[in-house]
C-alpha positions in Angstrom: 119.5 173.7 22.2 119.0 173.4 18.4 119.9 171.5 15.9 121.9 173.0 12.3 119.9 171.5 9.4 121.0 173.4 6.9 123.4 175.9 6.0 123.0 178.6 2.5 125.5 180.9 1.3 124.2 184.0 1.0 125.3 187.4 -0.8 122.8 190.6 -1.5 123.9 194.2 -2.1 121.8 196.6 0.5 119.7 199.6 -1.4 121.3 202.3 0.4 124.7 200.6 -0.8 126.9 199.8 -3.0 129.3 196.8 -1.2 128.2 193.5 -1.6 127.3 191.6 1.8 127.7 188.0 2.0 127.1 185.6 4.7 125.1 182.4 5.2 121.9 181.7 6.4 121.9 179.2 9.4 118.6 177.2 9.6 118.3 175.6 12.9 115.8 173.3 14.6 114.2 172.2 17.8 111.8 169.8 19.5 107.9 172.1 20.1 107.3 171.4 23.7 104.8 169.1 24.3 102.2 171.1 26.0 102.4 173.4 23.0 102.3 171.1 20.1 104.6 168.2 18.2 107.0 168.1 16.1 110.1 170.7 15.2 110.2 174.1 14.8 112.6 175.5 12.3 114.6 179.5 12.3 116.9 181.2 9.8 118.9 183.3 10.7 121.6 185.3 8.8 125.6 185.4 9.7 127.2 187.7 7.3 130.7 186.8 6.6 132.6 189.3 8.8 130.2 188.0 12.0 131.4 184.1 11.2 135.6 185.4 11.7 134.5 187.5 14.2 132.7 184.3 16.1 135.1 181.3 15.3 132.4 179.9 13.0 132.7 177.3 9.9 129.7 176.9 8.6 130.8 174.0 6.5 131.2 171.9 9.9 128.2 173.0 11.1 125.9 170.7 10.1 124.1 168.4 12.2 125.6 169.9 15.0 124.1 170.8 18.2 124.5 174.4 19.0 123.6 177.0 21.8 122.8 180.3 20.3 122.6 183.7 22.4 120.8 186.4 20.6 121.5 190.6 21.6 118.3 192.8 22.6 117.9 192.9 18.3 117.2 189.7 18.1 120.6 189.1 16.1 122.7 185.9 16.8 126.4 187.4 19.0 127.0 183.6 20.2 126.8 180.4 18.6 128.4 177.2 20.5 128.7 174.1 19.4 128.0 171.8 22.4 128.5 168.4 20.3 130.6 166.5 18.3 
């Protein structure tokens, strides 16, 4: 499980482009197990726009929120729970 600490709206236009992409970047957080260290890690990861509809996702509720997150074989987020209130 991790944690949403932050949320950032995000908009970049790709070089081999010309449509603007925009999105958020999610940054999410979780306890280091013990045996390998203390303290939190901490991931970005991006959501483009289309992929939040797609999902179901507010980003604006989001935060503080404890969320599952299942990631395809390119390391890209395709599920994102919220298993908290």
């Amino acid at each position: 499980m991790r944690s949403v600490i932050g949320v950032e709206t995000v908009a970049f236009t790709p070089k081999d482009a010309t449509e603007k992409i925009t999105g958020v970047a999610i940054y999410l957080a979780h306890e280091i197990p013990a045996e390998m260290g203390t303290g939190l890690s901490v991931e970005r990861h991006f959501l483009s726009t289309a992929k939040m509809v797609r999902l179901g996702i507010d980003p604006d509720t989001l935060i503080g929120k404890t969320v599952r997150v299942s990631f395809n074989h390119y390391g890209k987020i395709f599920r994102l729970e919220v298993v908290d209130n």
